[in-house]
PDB file of N, CA, C and O in Angstrom, chain B, residues numbered from 101:
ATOM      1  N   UNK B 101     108.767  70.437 133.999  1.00  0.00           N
ATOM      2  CA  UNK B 101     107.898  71.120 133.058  1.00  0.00           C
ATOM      3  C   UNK B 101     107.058  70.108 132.279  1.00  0.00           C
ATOM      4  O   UNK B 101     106.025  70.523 131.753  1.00  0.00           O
ATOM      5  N   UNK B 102     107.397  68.816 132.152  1.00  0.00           N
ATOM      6  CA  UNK B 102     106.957  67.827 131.064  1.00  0.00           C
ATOM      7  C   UNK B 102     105.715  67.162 131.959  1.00  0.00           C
ATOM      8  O   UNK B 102     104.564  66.877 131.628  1.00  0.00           O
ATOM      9  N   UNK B 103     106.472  67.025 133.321  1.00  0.00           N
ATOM     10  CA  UNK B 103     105.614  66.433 134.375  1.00  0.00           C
ATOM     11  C   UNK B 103     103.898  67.659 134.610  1.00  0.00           C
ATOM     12  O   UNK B 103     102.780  67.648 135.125  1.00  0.00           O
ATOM     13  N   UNK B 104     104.768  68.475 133.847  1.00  0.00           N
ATOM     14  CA  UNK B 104     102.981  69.371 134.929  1.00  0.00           C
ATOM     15  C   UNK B 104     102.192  69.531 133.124  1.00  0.00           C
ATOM     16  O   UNK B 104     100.968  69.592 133.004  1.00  0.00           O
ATOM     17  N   UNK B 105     102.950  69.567 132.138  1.00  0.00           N
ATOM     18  CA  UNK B 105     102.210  69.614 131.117  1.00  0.00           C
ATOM     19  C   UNK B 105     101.299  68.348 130.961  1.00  0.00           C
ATOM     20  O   UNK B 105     100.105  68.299 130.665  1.00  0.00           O
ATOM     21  N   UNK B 106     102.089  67.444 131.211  1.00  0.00           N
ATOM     22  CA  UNK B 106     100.940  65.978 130.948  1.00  0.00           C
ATOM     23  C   UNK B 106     100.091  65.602 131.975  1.00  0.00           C
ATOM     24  O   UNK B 106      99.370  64.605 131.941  1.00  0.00           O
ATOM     25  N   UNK B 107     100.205  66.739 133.288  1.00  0.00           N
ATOM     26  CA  UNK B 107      98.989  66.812 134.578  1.00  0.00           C
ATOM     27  C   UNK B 107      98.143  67.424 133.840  1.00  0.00           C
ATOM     28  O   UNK B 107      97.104  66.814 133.587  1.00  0.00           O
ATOM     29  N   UNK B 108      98.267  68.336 133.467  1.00  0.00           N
ATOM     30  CA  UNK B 108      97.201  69.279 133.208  1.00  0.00           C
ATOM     31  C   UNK B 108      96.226  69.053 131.565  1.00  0.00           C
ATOM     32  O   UNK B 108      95.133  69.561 131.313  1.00  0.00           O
ATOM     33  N   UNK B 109      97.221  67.959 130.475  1.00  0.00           N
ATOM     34  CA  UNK B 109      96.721  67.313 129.662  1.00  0.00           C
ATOM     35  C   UNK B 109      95.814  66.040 130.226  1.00  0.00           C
ATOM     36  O   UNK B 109      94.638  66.166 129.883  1.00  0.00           O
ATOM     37  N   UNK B 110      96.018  65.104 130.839  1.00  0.00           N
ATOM     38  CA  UNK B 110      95.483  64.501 131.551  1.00  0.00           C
ATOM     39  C   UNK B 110      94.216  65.081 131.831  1.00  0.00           C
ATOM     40  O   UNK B 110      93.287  64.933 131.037  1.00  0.00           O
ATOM     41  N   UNK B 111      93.998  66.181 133.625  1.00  0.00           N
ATOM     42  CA  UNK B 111      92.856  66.635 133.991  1.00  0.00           C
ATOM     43  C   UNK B 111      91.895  67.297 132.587  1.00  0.00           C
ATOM     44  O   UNK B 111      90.728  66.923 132.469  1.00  0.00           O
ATOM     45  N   UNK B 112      92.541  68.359 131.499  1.00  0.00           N
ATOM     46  CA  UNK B 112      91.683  68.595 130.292  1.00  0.00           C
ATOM     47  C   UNK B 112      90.779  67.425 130.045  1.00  0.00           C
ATOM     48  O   UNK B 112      89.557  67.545 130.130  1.00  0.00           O
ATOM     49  N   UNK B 113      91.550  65.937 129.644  1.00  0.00           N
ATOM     50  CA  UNK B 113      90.796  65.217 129.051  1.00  0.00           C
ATOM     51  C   UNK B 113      89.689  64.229 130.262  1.00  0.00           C
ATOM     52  O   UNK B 113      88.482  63.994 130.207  1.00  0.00           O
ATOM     53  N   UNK B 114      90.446  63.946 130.996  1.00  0.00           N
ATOM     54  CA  UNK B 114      89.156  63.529 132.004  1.00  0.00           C
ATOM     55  C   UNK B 114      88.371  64.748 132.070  1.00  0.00           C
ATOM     56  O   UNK B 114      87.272  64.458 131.598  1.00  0.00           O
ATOM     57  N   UNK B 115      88.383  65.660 132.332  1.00  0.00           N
ATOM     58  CA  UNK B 115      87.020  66.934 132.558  1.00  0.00           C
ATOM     59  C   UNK B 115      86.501  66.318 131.417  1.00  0.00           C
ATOM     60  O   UNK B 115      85.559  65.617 131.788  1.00  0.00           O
ATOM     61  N   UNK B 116      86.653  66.241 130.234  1.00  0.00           N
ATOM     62  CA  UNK B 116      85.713  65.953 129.058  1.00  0.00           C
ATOM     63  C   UNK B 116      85.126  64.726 128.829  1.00  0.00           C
ATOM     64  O   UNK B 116      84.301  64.441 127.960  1.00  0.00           O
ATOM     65  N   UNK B 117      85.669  63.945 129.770  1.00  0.00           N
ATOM     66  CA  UNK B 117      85.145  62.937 129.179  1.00  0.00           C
ATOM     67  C   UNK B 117      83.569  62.752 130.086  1.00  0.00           C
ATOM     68  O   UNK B 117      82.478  62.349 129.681  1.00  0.00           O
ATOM     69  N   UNK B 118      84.003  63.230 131.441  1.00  0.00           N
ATOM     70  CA  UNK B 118      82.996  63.144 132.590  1.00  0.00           C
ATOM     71  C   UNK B 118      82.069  63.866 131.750  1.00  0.00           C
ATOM     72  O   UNK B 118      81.076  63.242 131.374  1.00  0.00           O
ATOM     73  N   UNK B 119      82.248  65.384 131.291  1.00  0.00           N
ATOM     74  CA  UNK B 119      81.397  66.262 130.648  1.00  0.00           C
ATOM     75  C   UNK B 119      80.250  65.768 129.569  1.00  0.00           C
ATOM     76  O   UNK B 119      79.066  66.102 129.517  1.00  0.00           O
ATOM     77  N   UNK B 120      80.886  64.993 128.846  1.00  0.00           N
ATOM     78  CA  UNK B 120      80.156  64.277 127.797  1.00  0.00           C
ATOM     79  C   UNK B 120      79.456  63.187 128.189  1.00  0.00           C
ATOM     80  O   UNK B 120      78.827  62.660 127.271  1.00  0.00           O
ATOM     81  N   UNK B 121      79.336  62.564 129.485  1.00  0.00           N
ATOM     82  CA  UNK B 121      78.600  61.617 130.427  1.00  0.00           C
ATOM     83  C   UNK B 121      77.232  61.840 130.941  1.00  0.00           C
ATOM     84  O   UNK B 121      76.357  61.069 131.337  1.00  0.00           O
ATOM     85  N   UNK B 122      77.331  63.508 130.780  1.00  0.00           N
ATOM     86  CA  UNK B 122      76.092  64.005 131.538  1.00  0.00           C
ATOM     87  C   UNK B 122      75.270  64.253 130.844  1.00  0.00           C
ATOM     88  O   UNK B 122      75.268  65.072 129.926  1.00  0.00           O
ATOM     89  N   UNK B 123      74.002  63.185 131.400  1.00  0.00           N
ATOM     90  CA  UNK B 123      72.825  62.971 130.842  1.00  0.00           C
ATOM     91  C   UNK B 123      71.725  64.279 130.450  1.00  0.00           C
ATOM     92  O   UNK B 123      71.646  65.196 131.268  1.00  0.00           O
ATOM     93  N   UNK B 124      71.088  64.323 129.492  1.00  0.00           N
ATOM     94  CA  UNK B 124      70.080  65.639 129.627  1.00  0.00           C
ATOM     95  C   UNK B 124      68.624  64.693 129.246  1.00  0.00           C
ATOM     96  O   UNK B 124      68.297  63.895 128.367  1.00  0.00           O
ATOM     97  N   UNK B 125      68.057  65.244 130.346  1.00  0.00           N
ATOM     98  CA  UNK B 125      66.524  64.651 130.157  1.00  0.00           C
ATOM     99  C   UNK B 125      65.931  65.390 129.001  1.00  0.00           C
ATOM    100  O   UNK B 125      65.238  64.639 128.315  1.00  0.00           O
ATOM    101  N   UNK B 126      65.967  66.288 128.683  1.00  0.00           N
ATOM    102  CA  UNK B 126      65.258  66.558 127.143  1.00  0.00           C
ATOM    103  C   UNK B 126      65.317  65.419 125.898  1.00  0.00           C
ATOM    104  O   UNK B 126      64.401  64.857 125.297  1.00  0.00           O
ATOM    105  N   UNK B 127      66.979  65.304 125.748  1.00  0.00           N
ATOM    106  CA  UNK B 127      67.169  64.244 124.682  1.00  0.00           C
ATOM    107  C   UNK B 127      65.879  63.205 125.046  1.00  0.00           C
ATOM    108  O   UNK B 127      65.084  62.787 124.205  1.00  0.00           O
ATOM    109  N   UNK B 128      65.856  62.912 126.370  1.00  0.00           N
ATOM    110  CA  UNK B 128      65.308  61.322 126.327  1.00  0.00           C
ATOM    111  C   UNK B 128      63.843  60.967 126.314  1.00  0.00           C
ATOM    112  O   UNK B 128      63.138  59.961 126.225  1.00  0.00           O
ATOM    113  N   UNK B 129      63.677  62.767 126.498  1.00  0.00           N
ATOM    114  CA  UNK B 129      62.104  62.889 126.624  1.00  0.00           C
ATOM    115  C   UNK B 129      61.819  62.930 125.018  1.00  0.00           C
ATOM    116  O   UNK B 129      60.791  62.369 124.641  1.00  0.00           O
ATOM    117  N   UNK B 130      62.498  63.435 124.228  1.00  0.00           N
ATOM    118  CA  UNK B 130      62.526  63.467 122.662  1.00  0.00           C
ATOM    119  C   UNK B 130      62.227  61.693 122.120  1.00  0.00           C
ATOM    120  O   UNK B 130      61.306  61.047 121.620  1.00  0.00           O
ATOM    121  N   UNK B 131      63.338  61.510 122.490  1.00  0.00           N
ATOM    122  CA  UNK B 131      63.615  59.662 122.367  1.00  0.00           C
ATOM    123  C   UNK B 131      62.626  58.884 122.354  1.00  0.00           C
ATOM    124  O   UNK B 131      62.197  58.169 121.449  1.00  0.00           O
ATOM    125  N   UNK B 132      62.144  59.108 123.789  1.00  0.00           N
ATOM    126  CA  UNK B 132      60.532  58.625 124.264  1.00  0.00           C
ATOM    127  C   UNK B 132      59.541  58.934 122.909  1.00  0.00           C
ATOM    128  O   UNK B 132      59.054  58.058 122.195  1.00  0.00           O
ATOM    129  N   UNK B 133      59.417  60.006 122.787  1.00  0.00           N
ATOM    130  CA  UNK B 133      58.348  60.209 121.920  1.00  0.00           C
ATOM    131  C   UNK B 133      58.800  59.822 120.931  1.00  0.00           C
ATOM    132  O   UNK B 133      57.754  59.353 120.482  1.00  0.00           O
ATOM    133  N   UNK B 134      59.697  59.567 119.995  1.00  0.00           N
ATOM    134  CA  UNK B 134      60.101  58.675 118.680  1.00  0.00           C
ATOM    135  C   UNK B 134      59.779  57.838 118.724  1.00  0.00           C
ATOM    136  O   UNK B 134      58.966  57.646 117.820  1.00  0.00           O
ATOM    137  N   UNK B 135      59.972  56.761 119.530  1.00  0.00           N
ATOM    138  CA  UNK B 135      59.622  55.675 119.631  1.00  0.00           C
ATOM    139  C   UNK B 135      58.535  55.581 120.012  1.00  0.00           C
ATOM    140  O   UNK B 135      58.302  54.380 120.146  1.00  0.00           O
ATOM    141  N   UNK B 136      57.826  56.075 120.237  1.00  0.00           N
ATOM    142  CA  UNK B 136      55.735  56.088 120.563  1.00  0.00           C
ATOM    143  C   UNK B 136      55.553  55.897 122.036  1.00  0.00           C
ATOM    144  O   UNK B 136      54.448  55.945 122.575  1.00  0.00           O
ATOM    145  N   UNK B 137      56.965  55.624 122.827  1.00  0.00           N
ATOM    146  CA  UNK B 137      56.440  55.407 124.059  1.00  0.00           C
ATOM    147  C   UNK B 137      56.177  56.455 125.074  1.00  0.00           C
ATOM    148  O   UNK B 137      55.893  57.548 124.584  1.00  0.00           O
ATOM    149  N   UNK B 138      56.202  56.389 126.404  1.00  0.00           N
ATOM    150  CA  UNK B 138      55.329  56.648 127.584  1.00  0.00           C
ATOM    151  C   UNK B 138      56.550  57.819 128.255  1.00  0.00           C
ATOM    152  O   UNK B 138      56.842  58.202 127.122  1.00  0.00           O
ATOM    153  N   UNK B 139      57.126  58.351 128.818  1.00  0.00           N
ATOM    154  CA  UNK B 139      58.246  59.171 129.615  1.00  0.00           C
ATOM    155  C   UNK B 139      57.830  59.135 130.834  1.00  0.00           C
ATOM    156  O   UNK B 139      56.640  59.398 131.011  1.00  0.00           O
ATOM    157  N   UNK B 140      58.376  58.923 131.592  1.00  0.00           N
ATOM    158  CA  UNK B 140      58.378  58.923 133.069  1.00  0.00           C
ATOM    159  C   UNK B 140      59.432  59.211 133.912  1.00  0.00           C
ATOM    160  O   UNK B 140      60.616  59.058 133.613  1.00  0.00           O
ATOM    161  N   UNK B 141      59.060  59.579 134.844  1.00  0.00           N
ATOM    162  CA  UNK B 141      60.115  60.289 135.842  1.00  0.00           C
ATOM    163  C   UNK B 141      59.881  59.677 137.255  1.00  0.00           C
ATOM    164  O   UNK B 141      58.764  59.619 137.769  1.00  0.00           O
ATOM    165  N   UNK B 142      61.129  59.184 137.894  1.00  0.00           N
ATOM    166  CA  UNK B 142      60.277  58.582 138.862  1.00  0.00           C
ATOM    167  C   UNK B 142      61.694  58.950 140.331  1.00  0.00           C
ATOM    168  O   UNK B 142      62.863  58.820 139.968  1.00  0.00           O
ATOM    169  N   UNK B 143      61.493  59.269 141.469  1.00  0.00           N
ATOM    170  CA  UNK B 143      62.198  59.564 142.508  1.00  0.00           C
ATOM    171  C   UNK B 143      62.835  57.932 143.297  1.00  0.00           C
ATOM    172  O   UNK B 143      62.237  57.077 143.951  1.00  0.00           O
ATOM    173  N   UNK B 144      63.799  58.007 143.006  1.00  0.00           N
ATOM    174  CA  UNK B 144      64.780  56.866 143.899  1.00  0.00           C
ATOM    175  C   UNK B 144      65.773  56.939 144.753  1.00  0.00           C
ATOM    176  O   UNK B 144      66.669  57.776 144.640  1.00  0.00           O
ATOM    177  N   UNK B 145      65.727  56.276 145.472  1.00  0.00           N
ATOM    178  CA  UNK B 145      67.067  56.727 146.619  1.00  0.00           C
ATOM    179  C   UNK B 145      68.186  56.074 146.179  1.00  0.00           C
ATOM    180  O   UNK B 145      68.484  54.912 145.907  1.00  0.00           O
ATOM    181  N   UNK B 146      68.817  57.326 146.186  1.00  0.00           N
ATOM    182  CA  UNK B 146      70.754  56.196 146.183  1.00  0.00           C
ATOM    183  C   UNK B 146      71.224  55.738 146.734  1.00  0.00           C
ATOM    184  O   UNK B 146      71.851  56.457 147.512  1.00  0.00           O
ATOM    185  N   UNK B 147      71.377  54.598 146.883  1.00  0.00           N
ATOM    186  CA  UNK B 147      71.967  54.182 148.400  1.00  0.00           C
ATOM    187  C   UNK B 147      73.518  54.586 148.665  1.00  0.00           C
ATOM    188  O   UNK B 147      74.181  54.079 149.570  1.00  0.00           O
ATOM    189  N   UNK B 148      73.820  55.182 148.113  1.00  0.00           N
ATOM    190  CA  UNK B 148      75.743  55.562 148.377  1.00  0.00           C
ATOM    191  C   UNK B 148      75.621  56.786 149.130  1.00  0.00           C
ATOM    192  O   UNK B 148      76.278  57.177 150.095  1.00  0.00           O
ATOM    193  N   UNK B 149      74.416  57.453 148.359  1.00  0.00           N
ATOM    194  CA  UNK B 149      74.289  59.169 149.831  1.00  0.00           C
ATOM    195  C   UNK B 149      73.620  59.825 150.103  1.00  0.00           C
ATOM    196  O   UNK B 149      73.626  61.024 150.383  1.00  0.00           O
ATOM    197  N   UNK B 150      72.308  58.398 149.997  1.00  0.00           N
ATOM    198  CA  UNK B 150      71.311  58.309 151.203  1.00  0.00           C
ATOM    199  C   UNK B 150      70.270  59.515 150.513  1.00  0.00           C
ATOM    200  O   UNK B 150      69.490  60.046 151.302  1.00  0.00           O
ATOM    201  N   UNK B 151      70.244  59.834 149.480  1.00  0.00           N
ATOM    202  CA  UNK B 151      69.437  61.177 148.893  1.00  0.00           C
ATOM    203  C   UNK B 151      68.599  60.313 147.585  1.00  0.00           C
ATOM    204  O   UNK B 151      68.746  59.272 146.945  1.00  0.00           O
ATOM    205  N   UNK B 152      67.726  61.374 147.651  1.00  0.00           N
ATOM    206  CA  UNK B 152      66.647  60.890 146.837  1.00  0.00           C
ATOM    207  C   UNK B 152      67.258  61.676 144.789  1.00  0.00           C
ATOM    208  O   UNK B 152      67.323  62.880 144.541  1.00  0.00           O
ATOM    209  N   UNK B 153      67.464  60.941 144.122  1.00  0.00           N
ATOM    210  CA  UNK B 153      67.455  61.409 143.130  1.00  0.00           C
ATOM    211  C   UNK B 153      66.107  61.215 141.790  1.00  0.00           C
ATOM    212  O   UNK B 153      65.167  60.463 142.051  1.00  0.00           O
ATOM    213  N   UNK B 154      66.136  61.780 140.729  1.00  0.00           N
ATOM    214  CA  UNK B 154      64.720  61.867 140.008  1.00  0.00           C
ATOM    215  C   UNK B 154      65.757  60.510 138.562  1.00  0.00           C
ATOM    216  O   UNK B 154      66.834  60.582 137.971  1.00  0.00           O
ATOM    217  N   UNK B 155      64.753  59.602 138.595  1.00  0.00           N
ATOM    218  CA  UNK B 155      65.125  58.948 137.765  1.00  0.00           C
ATOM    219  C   UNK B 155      64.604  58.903 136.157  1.00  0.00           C
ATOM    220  O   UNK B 155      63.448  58.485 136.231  1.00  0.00           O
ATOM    221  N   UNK B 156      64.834  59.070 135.172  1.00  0.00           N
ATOM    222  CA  UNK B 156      63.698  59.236 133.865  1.00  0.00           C
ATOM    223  C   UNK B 156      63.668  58.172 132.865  1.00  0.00           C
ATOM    224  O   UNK B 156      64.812  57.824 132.573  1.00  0.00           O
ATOM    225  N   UNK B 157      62.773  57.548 132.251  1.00  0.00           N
ATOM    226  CA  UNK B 157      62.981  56.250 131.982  1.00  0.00           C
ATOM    227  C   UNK B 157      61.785  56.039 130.931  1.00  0.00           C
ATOM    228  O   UNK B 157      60.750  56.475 131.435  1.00  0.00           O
ATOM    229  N   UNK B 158      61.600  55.599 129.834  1.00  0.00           N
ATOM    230  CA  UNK B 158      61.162  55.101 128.606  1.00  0.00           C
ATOM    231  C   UNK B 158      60.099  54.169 129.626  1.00  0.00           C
ATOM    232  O   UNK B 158      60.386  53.671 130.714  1.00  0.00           O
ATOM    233  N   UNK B 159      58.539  54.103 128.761  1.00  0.00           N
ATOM    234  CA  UNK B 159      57.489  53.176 129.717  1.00  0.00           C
ATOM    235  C   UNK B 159      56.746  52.587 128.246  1.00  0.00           C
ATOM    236  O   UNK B 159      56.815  53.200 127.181  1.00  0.00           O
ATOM    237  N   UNK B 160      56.084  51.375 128.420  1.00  0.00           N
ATOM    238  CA  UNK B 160      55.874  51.304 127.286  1.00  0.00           C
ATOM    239  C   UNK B 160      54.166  51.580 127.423  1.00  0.00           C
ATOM    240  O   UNK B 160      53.982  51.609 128.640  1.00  0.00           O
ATOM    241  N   UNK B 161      53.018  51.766 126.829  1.00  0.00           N
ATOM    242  CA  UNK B 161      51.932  52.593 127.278  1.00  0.00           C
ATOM    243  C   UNK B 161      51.365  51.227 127.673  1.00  0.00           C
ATOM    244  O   UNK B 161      50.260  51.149 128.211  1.00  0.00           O
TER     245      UNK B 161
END
């Protein structure tokens, strides 16, 4: 019983921590504009699985 309570305490807290990892492009598009700079979005390949992901990134003008 002790063994499956501290499995399932365990998985709770990793789910959260991953959860709180995930990036939101709004914040950064916000960010961008605080700081006066440029927002950009730009498409890169991953090399681990071969797929194209959208990258977003602070530019300075």
């Amino acid at each position: 019983m002790k063994n499956l309570f501290l499995t399932i305490v365990s998985f709770i807290f990793c789910s959260l921590f991953f959860v709180s990892c995930v990036n939101s492009e709004e914040i950064t598009k916000e960010e961008c504009k605080a700081l006066g700079l440029e927002y950009k979005k730009e498409k890169v390949l991953n090399y681990r699985t071969g797929k194209y992901e959208i990258r977003s990134y602070c530019k300075e003008n």
